[in-house]
C-alpha positions in Angstrom: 2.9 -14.1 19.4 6.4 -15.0 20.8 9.3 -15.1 17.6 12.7 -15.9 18.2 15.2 -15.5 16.2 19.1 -16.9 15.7 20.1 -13.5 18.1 16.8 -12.4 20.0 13.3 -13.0 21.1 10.5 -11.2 21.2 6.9 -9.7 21.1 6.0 -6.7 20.3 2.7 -6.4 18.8 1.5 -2.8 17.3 -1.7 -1.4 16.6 -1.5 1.4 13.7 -3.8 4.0 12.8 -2.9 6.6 10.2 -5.6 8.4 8.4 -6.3 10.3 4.4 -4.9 13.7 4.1 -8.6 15.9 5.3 -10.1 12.9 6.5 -11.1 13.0 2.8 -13.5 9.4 2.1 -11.3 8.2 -0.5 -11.9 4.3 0.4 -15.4 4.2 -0.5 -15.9 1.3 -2.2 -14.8 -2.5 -1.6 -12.6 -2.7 -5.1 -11.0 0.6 -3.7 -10.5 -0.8 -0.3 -9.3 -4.3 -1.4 -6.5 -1.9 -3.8 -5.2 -0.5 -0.8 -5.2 -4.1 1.8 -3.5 -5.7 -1.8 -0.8 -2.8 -1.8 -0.2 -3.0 1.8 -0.1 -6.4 1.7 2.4 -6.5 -1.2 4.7 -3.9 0.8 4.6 -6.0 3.9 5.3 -9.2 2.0 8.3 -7.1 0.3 10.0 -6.4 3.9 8.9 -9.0 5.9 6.6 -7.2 8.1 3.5 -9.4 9.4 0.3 -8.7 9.0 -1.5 -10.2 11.8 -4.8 -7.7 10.9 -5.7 -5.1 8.3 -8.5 -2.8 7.8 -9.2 -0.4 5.2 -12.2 2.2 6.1 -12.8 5.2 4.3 -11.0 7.6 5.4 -8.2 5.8 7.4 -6.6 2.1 8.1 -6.2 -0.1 10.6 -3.3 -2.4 11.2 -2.2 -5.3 13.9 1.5 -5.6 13.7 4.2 -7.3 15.1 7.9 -6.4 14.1 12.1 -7.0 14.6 13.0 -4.9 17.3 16.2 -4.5 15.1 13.9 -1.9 13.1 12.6 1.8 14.1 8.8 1.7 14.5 9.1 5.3 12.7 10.8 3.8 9.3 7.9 1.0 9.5 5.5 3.7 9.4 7.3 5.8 6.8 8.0 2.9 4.9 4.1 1.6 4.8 2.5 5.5 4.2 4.9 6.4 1.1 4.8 3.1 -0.7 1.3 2.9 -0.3 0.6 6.2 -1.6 3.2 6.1 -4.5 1.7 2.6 -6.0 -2.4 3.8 -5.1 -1.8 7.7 -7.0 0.0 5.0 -9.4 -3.7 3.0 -9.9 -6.1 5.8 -9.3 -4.0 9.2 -10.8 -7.9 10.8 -10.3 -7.6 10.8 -6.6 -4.7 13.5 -6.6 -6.7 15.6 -7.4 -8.9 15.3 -4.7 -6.4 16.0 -2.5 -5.2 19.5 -2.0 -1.5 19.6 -2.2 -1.2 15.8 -3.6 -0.7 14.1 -0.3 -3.0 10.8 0.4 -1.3 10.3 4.1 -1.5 13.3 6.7 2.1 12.9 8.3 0.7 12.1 11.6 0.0 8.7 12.8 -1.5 6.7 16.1 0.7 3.6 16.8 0.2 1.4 20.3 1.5 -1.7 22.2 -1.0 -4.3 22.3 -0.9 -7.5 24.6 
């Protein structure tokens, strides 16, 4: 999807992978995994980021994404993973504890070019 802009045009479309801390199932059921697309959704809505797909699977998500080339794909990620885990150990405080060390998001992530 082309977008231009007043200063620039582009199309850069990503696809992002970034999976629970241990692989650990914590998406099991549909209410949990509709938390986590609402939450993502709000946090994209909040700084303009596009969704253009989103999955939530147990143990890891899925997102199509195209995105400013004014902004670092790194801060996108850091931006989605820490929001996302501060508002879910927000509406489900039980999972921490699941989670050795408190940490819902390893630090690594999987992010591509598609198109």
């Amino acid at each position: 999807m082309i977008v231009k802009t007043r200063t620039n045009v582009y199309d850069f479309n990503f696809h992002l992978v970034w999976v629970t801390k241990y692989r650990k199932e914590i998406f099991t059921t549909i209410e949990k995994q509709n938390a986590m697309q609402d939450i993502l959704t709000h946090i994209c809505d909040e700084h303009d980021i596009v969704i253009q797909s989103l999955q939530v699977m147990p143990d890891h998500i899925h997102m199509l994404i195209p995105f400013n080339p004014k902004h670092a794909a790194s801060s996108i990620v850091k931006t989605l993973k820490g929001k996302s885990a501060r508002l879910w150990f927000k509406a489900y405080p039980e999972t921490k504890a699941m989670l050795w060390g408190g940490h819902l998001w390893t630090p690594s992530y999987f992010m591509a070019t598609v198109g």
